[in-house]
Structures are given as structure tokens and as C-alpha cells.
N, CA, C and O atoms as CSV, one atom per row, in Angstrom:
chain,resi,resn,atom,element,x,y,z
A,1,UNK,N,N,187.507,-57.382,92.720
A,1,UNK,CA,C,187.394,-57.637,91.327
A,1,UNK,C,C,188.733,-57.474,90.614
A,1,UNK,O,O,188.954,-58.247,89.682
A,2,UNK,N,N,189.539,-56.678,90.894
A,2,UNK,CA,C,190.734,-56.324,89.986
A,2,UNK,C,C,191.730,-56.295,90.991
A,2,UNK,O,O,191.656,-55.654,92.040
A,3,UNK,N,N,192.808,-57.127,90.570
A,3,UNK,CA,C,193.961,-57.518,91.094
A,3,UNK,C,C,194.504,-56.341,91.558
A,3,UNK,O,O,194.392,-55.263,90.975
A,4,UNK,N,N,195.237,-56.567,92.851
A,4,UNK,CA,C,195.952,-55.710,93.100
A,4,UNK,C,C,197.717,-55.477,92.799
A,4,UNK,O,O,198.419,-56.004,93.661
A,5,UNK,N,N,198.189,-55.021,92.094
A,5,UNK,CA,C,199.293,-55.440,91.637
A,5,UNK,C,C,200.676,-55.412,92.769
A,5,UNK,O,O,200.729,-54.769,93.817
A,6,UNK,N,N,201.577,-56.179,92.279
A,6,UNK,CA,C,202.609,-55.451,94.125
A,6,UNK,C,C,203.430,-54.908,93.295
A,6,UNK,O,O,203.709,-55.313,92.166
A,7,UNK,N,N,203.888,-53.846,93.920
A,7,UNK,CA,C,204.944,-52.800,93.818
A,7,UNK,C,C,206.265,-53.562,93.644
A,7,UNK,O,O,206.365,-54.613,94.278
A,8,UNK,N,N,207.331,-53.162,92.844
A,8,UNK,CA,C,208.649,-53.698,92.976
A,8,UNK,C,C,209.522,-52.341,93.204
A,8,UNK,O,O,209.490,-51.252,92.633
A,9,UNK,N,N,210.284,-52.830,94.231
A,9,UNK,CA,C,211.216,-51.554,94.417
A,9,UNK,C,C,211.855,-50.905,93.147
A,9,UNK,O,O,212.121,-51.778,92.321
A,10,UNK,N,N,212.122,-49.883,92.812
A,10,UNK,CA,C,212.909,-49.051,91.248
A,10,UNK,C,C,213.890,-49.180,91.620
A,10,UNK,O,O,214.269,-49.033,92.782
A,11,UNK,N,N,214.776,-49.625,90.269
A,11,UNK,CA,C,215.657,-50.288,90.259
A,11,UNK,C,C,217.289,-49.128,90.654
A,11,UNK,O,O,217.491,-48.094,90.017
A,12,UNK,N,N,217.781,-49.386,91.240
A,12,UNK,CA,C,219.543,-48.674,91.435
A,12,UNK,C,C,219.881,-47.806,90.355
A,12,UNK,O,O,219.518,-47.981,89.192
A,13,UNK,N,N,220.481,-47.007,90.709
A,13,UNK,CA,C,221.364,-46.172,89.926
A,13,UNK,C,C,222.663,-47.616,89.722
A,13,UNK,O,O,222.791,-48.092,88.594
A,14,UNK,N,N,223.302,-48.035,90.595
A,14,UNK,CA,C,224.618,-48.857,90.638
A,14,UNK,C,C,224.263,-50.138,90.420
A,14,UNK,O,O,223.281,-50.549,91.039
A,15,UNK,N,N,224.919,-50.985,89.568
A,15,UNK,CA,C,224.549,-52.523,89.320
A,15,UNK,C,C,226.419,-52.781,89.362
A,15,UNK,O,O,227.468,-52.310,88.921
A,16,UNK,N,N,225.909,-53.809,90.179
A,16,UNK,CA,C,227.363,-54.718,90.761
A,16,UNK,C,C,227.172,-56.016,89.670
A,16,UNK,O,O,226.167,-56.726,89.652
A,17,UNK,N,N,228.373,-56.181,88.742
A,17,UNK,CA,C,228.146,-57.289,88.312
A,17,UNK,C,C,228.862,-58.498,89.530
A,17,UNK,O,O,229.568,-58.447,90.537
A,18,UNK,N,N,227.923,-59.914,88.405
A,18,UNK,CA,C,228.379,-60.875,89.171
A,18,UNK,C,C,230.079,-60.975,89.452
A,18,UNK,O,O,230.871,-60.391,88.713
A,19,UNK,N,N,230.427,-61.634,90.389
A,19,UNK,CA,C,231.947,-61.556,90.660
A,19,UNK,C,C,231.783,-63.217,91.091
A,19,UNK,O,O,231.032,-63.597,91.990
A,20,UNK,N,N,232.675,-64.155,90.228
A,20,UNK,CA,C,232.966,-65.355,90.797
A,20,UNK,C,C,233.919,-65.693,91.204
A,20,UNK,O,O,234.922,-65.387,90.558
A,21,UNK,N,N,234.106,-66.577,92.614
A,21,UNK,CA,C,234.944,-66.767,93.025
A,21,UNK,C,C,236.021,-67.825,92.627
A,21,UNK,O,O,235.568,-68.967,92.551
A,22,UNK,N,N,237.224,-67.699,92.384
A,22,UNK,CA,C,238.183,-68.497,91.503
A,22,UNK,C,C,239.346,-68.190,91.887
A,22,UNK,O,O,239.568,-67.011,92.166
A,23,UNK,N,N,240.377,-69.162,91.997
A,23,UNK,CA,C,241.697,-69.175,92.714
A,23,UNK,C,C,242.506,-69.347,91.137
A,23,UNK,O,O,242.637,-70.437,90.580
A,24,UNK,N,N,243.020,-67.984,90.554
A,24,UNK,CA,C,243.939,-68.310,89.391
A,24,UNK,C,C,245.397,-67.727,89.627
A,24,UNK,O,O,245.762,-66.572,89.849
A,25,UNK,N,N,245.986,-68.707,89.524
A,25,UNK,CA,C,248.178,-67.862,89.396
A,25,UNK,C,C,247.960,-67.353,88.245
A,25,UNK,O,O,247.455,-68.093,87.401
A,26,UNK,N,N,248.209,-66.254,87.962
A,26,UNK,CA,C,248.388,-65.101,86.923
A,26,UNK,C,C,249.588,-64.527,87.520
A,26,UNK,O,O,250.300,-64.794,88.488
A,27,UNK,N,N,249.551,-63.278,86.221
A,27,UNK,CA,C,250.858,-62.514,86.408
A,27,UNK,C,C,250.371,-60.891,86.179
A,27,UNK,O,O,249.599,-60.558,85.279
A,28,UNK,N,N,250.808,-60.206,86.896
A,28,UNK,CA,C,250.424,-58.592,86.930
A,28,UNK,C,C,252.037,-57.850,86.389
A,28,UNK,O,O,253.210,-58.158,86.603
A,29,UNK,N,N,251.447,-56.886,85.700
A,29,UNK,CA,C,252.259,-56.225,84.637
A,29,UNK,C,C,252.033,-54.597,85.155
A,29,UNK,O,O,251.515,-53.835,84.339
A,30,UNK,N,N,252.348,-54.165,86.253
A,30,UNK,CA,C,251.604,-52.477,86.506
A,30,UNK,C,C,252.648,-51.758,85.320
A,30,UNK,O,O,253.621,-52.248,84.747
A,31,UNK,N,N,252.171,-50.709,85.232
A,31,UNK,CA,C,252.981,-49.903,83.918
A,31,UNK,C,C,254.368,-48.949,84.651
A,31,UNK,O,O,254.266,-47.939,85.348
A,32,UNK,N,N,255.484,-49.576,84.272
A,32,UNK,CA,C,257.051,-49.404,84.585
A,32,UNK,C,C,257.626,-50.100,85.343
A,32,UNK,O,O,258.743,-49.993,85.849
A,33,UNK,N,N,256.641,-51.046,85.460
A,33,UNK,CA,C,257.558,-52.434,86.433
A,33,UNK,C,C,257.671,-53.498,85.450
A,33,UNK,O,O,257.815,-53.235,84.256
A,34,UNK,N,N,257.611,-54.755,85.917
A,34,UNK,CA,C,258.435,-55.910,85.734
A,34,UNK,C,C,256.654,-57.525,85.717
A,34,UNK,O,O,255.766,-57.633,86.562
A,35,UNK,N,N,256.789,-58.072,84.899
A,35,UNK,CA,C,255.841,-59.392,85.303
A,35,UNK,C,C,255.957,-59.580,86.570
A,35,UNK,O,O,257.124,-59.621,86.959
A,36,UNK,N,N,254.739,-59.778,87.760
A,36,UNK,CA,C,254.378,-60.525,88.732
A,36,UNK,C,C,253.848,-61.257,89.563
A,36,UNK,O,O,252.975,-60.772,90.282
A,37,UNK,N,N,254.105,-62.199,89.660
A,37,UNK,CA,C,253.024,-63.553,90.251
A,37,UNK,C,C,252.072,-62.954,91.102
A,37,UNK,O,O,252.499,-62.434,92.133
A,38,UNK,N,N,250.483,-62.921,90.790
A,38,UNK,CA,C,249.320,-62.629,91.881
A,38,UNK,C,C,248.141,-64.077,91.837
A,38,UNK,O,O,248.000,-64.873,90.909
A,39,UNK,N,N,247.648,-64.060,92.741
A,39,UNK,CA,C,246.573,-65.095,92.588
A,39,UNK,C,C,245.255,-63.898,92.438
A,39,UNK,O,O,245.092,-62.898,93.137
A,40,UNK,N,N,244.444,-64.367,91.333
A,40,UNK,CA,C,243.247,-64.000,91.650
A,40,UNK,C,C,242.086,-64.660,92.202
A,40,UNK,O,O,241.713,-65.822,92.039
A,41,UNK,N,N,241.524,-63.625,92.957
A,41,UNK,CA,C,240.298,-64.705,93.864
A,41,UNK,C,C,238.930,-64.617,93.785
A,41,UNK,O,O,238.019,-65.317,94.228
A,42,UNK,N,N,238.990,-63.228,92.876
A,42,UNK,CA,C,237.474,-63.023,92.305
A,42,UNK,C,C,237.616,-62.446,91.228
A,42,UNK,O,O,238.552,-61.676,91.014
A,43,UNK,N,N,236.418,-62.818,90.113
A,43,UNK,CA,C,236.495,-62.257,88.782
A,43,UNK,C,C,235.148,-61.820,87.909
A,43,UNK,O,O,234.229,-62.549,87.536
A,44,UNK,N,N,235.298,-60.648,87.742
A,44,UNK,CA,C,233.965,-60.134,86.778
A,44,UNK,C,C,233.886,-59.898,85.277
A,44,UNK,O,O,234.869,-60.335,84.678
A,45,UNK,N,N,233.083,-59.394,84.621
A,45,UNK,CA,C,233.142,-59.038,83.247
A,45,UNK,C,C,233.886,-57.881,83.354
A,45,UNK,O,O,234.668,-57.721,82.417
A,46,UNK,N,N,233.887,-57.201,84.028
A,46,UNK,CA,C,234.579,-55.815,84.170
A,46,UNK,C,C,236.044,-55.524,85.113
A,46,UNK,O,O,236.737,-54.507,85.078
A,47,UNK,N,N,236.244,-56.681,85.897
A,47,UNK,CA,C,237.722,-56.248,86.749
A,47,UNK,C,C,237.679,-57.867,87.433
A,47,UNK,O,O,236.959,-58.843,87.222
A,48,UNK,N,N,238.705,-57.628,88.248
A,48,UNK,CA,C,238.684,-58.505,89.217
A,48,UNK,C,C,239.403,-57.760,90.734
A,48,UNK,O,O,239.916,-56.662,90.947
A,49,UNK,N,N,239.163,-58.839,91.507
A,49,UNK,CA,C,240.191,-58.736,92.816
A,49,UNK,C,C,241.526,-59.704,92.613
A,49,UNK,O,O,241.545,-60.579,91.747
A,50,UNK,N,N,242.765,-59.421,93.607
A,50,UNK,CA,C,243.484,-60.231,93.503
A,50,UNK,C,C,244.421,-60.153,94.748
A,50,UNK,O,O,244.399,-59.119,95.416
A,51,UNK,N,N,245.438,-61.426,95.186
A,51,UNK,CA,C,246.222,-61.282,96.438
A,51,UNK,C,C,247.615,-61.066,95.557
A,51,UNK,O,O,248.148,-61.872,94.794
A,52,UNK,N,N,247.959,-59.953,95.846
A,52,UNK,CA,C,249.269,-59.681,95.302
A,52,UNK,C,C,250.956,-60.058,95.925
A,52,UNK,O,O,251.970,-60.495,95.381
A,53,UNK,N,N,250.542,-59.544,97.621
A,53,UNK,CA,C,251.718,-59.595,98.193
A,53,UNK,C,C,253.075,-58.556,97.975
A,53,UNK,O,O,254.287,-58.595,98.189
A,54,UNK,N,N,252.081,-57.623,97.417
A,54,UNK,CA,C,253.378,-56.261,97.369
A,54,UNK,C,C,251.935,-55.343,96.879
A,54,UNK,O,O,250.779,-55.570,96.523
A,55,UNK,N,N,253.108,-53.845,97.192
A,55,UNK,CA,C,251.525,-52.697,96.688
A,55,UNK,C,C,251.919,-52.549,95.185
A,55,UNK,O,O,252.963,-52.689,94.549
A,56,UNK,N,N,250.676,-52.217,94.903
A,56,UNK,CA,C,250.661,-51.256,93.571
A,56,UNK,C,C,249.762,-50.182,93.903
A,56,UNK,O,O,249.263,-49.887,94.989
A,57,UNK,N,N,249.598,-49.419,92.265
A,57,UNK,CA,C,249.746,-47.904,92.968
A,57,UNK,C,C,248.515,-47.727,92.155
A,57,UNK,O,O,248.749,-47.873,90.955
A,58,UNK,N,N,246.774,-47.349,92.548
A,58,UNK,CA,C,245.707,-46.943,92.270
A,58,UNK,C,C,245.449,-45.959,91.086
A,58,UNK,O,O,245.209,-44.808,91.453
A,59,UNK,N,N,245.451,-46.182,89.722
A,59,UNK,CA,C,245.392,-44.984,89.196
A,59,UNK,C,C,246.101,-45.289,87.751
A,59,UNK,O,O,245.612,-44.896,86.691
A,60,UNK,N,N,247.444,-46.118,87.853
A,60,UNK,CA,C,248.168,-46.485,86.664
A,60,UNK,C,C,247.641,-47.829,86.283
A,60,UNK,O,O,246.731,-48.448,86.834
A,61,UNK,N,N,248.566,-48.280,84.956
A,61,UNK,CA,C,247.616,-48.748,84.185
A,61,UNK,C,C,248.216,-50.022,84.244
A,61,UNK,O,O,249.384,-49.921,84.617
A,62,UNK,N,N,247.777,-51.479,83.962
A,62,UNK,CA,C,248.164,-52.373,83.848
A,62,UNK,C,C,247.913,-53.743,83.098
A,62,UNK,O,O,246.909,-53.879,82.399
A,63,UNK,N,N,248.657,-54.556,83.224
A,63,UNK,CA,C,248.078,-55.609,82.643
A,63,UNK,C,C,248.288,-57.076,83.281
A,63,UNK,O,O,249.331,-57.395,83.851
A,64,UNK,N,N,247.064,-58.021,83.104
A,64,UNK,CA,C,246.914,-59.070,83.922
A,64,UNK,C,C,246.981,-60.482,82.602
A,64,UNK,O,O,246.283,-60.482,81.589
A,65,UNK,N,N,247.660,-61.213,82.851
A,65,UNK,CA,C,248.139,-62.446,82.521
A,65,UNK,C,C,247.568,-63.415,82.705
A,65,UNK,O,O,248.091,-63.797,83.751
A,66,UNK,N,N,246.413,-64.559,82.297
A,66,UNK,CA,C,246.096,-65.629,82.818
A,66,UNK,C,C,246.171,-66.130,81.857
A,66,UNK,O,O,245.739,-65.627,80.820
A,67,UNK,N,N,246.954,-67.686,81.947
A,67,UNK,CA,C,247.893,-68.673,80.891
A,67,UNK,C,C,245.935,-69.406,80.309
A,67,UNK,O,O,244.828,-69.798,80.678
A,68,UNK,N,N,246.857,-69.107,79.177
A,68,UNK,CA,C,246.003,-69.743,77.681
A,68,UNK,C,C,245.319,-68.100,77.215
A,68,UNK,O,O,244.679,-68.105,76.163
A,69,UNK,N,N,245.423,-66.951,77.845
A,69,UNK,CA,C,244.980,-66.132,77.182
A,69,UNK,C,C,245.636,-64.678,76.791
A,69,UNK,O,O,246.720,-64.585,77.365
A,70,UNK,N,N,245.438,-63.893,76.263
A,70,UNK,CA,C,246.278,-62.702,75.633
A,70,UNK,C,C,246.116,-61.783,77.155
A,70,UNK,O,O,245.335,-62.057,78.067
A,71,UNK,N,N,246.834,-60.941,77.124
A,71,UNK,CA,C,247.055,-60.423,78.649
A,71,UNK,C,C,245.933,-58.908,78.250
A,71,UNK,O,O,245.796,-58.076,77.354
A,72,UNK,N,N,245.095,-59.412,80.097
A,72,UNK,CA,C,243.917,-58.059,79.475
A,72,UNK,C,C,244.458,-56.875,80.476
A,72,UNK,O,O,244.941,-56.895,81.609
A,73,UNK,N,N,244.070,-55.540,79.267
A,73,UNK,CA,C,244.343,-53.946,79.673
A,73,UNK,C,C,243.655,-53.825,80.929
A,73,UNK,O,O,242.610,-54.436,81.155
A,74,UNK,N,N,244.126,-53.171,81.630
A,74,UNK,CA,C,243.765,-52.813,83.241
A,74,UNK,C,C,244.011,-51.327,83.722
A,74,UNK,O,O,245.052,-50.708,83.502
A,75,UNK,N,N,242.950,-50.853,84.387
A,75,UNK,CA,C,243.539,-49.916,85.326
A,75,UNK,C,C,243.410,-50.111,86.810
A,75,UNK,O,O,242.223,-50.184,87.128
A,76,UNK,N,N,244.221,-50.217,87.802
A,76,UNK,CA,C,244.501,-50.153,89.476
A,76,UNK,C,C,243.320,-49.590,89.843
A,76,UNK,O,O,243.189,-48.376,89.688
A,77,UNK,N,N,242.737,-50.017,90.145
A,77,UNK,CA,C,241.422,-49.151,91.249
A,77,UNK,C,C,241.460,-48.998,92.697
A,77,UNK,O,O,240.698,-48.325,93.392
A,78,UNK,N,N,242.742,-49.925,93.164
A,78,UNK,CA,C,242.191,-49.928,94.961
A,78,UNK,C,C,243.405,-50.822,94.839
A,78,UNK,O,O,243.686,-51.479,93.837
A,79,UNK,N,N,244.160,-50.774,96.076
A,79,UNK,CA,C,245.228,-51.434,97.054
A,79,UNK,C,C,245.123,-51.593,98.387
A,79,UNK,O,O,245.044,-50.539,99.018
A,80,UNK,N,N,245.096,-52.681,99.058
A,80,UNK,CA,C,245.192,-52.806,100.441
A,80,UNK,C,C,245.331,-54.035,101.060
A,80,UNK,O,O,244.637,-54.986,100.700
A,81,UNK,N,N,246.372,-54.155,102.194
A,81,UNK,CA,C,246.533,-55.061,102.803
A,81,UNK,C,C,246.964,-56.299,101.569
A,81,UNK,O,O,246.155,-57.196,101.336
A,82,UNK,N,N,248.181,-56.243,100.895
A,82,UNK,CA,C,248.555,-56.796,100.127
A,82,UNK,C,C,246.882,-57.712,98.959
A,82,UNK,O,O,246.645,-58.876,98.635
A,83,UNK,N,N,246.358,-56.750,98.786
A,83,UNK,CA,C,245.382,-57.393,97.783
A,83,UNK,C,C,244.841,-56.027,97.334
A,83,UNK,O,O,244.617,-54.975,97.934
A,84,UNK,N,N,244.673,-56.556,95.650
A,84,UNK,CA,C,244.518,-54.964,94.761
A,84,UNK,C,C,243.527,-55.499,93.836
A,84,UNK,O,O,243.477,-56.681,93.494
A,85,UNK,N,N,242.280,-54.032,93.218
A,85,UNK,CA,C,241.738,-54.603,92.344
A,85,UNK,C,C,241.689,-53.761,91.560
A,85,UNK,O,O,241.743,-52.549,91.765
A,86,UNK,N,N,241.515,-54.652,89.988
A,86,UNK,CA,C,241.676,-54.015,88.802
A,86,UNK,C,C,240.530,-53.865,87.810
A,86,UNK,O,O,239.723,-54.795,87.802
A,87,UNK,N,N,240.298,-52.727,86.872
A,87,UNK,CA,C,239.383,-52.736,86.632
A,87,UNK,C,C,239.911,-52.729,84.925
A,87,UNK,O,O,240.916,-52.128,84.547
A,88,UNK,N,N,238.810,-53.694,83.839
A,88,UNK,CA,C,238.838,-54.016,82.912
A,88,UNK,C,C,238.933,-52.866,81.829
A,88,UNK,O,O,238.110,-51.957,81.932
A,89,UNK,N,N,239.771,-52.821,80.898
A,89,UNK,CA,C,239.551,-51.548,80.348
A,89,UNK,C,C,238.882,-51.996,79.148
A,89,UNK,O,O,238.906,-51.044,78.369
A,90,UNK,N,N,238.413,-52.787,78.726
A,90,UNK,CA,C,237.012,-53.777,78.000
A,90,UNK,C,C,236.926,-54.880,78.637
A,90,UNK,O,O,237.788,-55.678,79.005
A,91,UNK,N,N,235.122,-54.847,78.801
A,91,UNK,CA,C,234.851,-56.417,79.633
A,91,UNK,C,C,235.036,-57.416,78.968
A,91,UNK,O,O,235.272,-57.422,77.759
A,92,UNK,N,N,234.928,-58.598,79.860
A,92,UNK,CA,C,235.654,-59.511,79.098
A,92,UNK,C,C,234.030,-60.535,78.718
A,92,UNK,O,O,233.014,-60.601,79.410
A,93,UNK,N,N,234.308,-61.163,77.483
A,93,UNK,CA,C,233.185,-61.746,76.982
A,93,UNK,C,C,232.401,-62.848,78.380
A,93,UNK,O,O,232.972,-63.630,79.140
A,94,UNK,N,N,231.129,-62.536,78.294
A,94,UNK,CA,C,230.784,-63.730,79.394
A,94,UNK,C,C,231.197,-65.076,79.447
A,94,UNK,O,O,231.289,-65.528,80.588
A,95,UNK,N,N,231.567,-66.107,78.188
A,95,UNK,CA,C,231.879,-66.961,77.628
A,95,UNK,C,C,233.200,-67.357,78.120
A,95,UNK,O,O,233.594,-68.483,78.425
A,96,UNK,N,N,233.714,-66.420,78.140
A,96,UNK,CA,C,235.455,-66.497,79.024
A,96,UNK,C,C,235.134,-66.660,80.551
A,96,UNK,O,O,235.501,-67.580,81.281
A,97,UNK,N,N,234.397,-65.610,80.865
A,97,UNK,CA,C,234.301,-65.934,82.022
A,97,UNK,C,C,233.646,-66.814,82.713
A,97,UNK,O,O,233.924,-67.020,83.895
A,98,UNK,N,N,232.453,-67.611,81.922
A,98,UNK,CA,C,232.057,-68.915,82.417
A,98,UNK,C,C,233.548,-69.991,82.759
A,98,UNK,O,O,234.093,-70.408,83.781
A,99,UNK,N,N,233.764,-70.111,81.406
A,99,UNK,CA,C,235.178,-70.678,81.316
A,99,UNK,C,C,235.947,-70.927,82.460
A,99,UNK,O,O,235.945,-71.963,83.125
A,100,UNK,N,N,236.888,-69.471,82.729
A,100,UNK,CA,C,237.648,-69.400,83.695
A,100,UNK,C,C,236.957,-69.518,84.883
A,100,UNK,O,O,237.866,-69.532,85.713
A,101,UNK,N,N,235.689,-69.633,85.611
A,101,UNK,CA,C,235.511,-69.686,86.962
A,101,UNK,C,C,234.977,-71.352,86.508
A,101,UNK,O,O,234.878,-72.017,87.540
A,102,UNK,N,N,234.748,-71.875,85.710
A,102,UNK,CA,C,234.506,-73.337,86.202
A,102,UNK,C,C,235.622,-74.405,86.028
A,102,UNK,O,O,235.611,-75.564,86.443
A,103,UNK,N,N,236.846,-73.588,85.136
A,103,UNK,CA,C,238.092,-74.489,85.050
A,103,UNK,C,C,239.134,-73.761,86.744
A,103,UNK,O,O,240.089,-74.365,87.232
A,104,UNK,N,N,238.702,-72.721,87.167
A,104,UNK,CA,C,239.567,-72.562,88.616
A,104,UNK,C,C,238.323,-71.995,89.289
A,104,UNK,O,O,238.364,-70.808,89.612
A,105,UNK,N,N,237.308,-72.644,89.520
A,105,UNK,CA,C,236.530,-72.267,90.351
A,105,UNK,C,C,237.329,-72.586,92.114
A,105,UNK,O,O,238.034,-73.577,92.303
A,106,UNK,N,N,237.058,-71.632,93.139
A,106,UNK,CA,C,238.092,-71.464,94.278
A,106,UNK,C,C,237.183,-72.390,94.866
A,106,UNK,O,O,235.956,-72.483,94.868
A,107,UNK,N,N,238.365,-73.230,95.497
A,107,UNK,CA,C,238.220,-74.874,97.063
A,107,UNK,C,C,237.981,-74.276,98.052
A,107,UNK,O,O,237.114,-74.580,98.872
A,108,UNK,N,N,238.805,-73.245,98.108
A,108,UNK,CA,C,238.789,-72.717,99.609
A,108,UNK,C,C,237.505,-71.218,100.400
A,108,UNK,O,O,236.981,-70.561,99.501
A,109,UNK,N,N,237.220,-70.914,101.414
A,109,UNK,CA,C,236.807,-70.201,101.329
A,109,UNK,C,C,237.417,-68.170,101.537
A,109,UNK,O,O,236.889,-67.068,101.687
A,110,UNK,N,N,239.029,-68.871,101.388
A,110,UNK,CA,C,239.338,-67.084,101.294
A,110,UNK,C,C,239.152,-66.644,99.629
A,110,UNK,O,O,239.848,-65.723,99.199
A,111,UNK,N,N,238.404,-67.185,98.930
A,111,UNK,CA,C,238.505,-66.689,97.296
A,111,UNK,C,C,237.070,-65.817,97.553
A,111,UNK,O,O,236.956,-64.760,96.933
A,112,UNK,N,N,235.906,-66.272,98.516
A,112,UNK,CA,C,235.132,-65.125,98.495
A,112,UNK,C,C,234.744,-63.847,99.318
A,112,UNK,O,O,233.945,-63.034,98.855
């Protein structure tokens, strides 16, 4: 007579936002260095990944460059094997980020 309802697992403590994959030349700014060319290969409301090709240093603060927009506040979260990721120090509007992953959405498959 009465439905049996199904259970849904309870939900995470941790939510991963979406991360899209996108091949952008930007420029990384770590704090006491110099502008430098990185590609990024994945991008969220909250950080991204990127291939740098030199280290930076986990912890200091930075800033990331992608042409047509104002350069966003960053802090270093992780370095390795010449690729570092940064985390947003305000997310970035979803609207941007539709944007940027469908004007450099990544060809290849090392962007995911």
C-alpha cells in the first residue's frame, strides 16, 4: 500500500566544485617575483590548475593574468612536477567562467 521510499546517501562534508577543462596562456605574478607565462588547464569558481614550467612556492600569494580581464588574487596551494595550483581568494562569478571555458575550452586531452 505505501511506497517504499529509497534512501539517498547523506550528503559530504567536502564538495569539489566543477573544474573545466581549458587550455589558457596567462601570466602568473607569485608575490616578489616578476610576470610569468603559465598555461592553464583547468579552471573553477574557486582556483585553478596550471603548467608552469618552473616552481613556485605553496603558501605565498599571487596573482593570475588572463587577457581581457583584471588579474585575480591568489594563494599557491600545491606545486609539482612543473604544474601548480592556485586557489581564488574570491570566486570568480559563474558567468566568467562559462565564458572562459567555452572561448578556450582544451583540444587536447592533457587539459584534463
Amino acid at each position: 500500500m505505501g511506497k517504499t521510499r529509497e534512501r539517498r546517501p547523506a550528503p559530504t562534508s567536502t564538495w569539489e566544485p566543477v573544474r573545466w577543462p581549458v587550455e589558457i596562456a596567462a601570466e602568473l605574478h607569485e608575490a616578489g617575483s616578476c610576470w610569468l607565462p603559465v598555461k592553464v588547464l583547468d579552471l573553477s569558481a574557486d582556483g585553478c590548475r596550471m603548467h608552469t614550467g618552473f616552481h613556485v612556492r605553496p603558501g605565498r600569494t599571487a596573482r593570475l593574468r588572463i587577457p581581457g580581464f583584471a588579474a585575480f588574487a591568489a594563494t599557491i596551494e600545491w606545486d609539482e612536477d612543473w604544474h601548480a595550483g592556485l586557489r581564488f581568494d574570491q570566486p570568480i562569478h559563474p558567468s566568467v567562467i562559462y565564458h572562459l571555458a567555452a572561448r578556450y575550452r582544451a583540444t587536447r586531452g592533457e587539459a584534463a
